[in-house]
N, C-alpha and C positions, 0 to 999 in steps of 0.2 A: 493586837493582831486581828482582835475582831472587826475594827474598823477596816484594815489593810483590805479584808477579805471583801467587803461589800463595795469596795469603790473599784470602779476601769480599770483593767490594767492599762499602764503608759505604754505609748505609743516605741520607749526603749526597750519593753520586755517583750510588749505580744510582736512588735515586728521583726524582732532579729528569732522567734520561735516560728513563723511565717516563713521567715528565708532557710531556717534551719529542714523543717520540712519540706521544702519546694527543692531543695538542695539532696536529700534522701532519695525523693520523687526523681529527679533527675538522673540521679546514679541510678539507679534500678531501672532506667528507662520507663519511667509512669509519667502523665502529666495528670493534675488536679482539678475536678469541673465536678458539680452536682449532678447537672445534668446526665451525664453518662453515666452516673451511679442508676440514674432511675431508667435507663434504656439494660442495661445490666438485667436489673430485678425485672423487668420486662420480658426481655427475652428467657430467663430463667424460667418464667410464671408461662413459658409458651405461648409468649405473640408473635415468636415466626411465622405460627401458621397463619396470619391473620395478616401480617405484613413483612416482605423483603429486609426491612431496614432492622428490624429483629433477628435475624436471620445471623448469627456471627458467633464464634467461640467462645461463649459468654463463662464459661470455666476458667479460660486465661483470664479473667476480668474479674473474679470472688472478689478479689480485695478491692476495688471499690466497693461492695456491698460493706465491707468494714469500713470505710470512708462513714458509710449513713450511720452505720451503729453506732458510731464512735461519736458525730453528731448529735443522735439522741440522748446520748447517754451522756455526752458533755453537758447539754444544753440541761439535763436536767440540773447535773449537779451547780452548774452553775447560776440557775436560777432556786436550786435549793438553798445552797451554803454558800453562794459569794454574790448574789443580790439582792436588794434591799425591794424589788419587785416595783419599782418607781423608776420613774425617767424625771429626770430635770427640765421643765417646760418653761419657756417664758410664759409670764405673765400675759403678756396680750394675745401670743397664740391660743393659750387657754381660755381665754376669755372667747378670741373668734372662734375657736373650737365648737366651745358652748353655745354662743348665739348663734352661726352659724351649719352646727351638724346634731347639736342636743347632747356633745358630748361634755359633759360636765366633771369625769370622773381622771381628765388631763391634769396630769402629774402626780395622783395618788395610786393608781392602777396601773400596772407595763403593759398591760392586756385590758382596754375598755371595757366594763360589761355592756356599754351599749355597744358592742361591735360584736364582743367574742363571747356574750354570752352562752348558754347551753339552748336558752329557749328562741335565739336567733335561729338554728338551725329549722326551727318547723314551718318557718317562712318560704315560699315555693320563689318569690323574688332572692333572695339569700340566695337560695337553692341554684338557682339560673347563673345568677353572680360568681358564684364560685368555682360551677362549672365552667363558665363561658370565659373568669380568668386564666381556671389552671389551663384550657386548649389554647386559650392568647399566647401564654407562657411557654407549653412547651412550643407551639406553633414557632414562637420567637425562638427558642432557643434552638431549635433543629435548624432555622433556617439561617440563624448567625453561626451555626457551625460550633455550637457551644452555651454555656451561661454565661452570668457577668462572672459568678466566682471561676470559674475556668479561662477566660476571656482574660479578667482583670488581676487576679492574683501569676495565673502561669504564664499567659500568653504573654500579657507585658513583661514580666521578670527574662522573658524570653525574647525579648523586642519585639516580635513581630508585627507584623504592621495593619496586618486584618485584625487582630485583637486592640489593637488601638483606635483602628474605625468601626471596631463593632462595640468598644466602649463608651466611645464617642457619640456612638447611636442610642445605646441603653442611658445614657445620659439624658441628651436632647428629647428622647421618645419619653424618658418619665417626667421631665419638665413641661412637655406639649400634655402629655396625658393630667396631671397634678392640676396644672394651671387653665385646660380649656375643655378639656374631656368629660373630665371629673365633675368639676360644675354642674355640667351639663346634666349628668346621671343622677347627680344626687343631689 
């Protein structure tokens, strides 16, 4: 059992529990998106007064806030009691890894210490980085009208066809980003 516990669940179990919840969601009239969890807590924390787009019943909307807790609190136990805190790497990834970014610690660590260290954080470039991601991100997500997890899990189980061109984009955008961008910065 102990083994069962630290390996993936297959793709039989965790995606028919994926459509069972998108399916719950649906009857209830909710659709599923991170994003909007965190315009939610936003508005709660009173950024209406600071911007229009905040501005909204954010009361009918509590339970996305249980969406993120449920999140956190998956994600720990999951990374407590059913992973082994390791990712499966190939071999020569790790290796370019290493000679390439100094990351040496691919495939023994889920979390680099040369990335996610604690003493990263005193770095004013880090600093910049993280900021200037998370506004990339929401920036992106507000203006595709969503996230990918809202996008790619509801919108497509939904057909719709802007979710499919705006997956299509978050696709293509992190393959330009990965392959020419990235480079560049780092």
């Amino acid at each position: 059992m102990e083994y069962l516990l630290k390996e993936p669940w297959p793709w039989y179990a965790a995606g028919p529990l994926i459509a069972l919840t998108l399916m719950i969601l649906l009857l209830l009239g909710k659709t599923f998106g991170m994003s909007s969890n965190l315009r939610t807590a936003c508005a709660a924390m009173g950024a209406g007064k600071a911007s229009d787009f905040f501005k909204f019943d954010w009361k009918s909307q509590r339970w996305n806030l249980l969406v993120v807790l449920g999140a956190i609190i998956g994600g720990w136990i999951a990374a407590t009691y059913m992973s082994t805190s390791t990712v499966a790497i190939n071999p020569q990834t790790a290796a370019q890894l290493a000679t390439d970014y100094g990351i040496t610690s691919a495939g023994t660590a889920y979390l680099p210490p040369e990335i996610f260290a604690s003493v990263n954080l005193t770095s004013l470039e880090n600093w910049l980085i993280l900021i200037g991601g998370g506004f990339l991100v929401g920036f992106g997500a507000r203006y595709a009208g969503g996230c990918t997890s809202g996008h790619a899990i509801t919108g497509l189980s939904n057909l719709q066809l802007p979710s499919l061109v705006a997956v299509i984009g978050f696709f293509i955008g992190g393959l330009v980003m990965i392959n020419w961008i990235y480079p560049l910065i780092f």
